[in-house]
C-alpha positions as MATLAB code, in Angstrom:
seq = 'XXXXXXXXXXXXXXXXXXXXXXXXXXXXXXXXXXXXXXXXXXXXXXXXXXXXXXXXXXXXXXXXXXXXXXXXXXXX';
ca = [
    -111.684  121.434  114.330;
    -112.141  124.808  113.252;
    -111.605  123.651  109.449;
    -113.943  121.241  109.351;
    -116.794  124.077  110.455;
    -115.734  126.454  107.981;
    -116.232  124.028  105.506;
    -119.686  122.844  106.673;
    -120.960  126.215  106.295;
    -119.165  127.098  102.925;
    -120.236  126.481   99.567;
    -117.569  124.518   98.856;
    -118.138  121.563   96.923;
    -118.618  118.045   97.634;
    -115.666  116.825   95.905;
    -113.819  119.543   97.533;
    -115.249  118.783  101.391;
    -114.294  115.111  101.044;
    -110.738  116.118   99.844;
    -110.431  118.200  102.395;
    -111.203  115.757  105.103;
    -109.470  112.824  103.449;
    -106.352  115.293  104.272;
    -107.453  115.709  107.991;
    -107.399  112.101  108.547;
    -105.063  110.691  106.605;
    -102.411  113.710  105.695;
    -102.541  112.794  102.056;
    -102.791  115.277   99.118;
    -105.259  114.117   96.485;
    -106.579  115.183   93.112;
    -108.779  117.782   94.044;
    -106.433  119.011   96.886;
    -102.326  119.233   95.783;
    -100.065  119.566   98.155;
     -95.873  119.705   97.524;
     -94.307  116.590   98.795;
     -93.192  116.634  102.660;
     -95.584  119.853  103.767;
     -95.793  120.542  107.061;
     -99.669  119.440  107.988;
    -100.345  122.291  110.246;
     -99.334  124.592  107.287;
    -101.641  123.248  104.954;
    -104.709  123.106  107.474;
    -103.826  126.696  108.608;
    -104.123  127.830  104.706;
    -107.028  125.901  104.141;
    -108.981  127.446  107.085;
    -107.908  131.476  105.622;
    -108.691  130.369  102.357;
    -112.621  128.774  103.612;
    -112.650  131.398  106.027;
    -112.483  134.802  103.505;
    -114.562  133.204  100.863;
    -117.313  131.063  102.409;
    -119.191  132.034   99.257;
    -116.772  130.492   96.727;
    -118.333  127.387   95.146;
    -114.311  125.759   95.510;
    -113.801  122.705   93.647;
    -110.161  121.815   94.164;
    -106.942  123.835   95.486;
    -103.313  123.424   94.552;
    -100.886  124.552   97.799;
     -97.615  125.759   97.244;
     -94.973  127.127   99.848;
     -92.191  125.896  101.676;
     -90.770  126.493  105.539;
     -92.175  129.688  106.664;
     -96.102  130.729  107.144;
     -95.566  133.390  104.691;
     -94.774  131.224  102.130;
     -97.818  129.375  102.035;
    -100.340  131.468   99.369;
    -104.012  130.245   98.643;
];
């Protein structure tokens, strides 16, 4: 999964990896990772992986995901 590699290589923290894959697996928002209710998985993994991919650098703690039906809706 091209997510999970970003991550491995990012700065991102730990908090923030395990957040991250808790979502992979189990689809579930958490504190460190908000998601609106019924979100389209594929959305939120395809934000995620722009958002590790342009800023590999960024020590990311937590991210809050907002956005609705189309792709263009979904800001980092």
């Amino acid at each position: 999964m091209k997510l999970l590699e970003l991550l491995d290589g990012s700065a991102a923290a730990p908090a923030f990896r395990k957040a991250v894959h808790h979502f992979t697996s189990a689809g579930q928002s958490t504190e460190r990772l908000v998601l609106p209710p019924n979100v389209p998985h594929i959305k939120v993994e395809r934000a995620l992986t722009k958002l590790v991919e342009e800023h590999p650098k960024l020590p990311m703690e937590s991210a809050e995901i907002s956005g609705y039906s189309g792709c263009e809706l979904f800001p980092w």
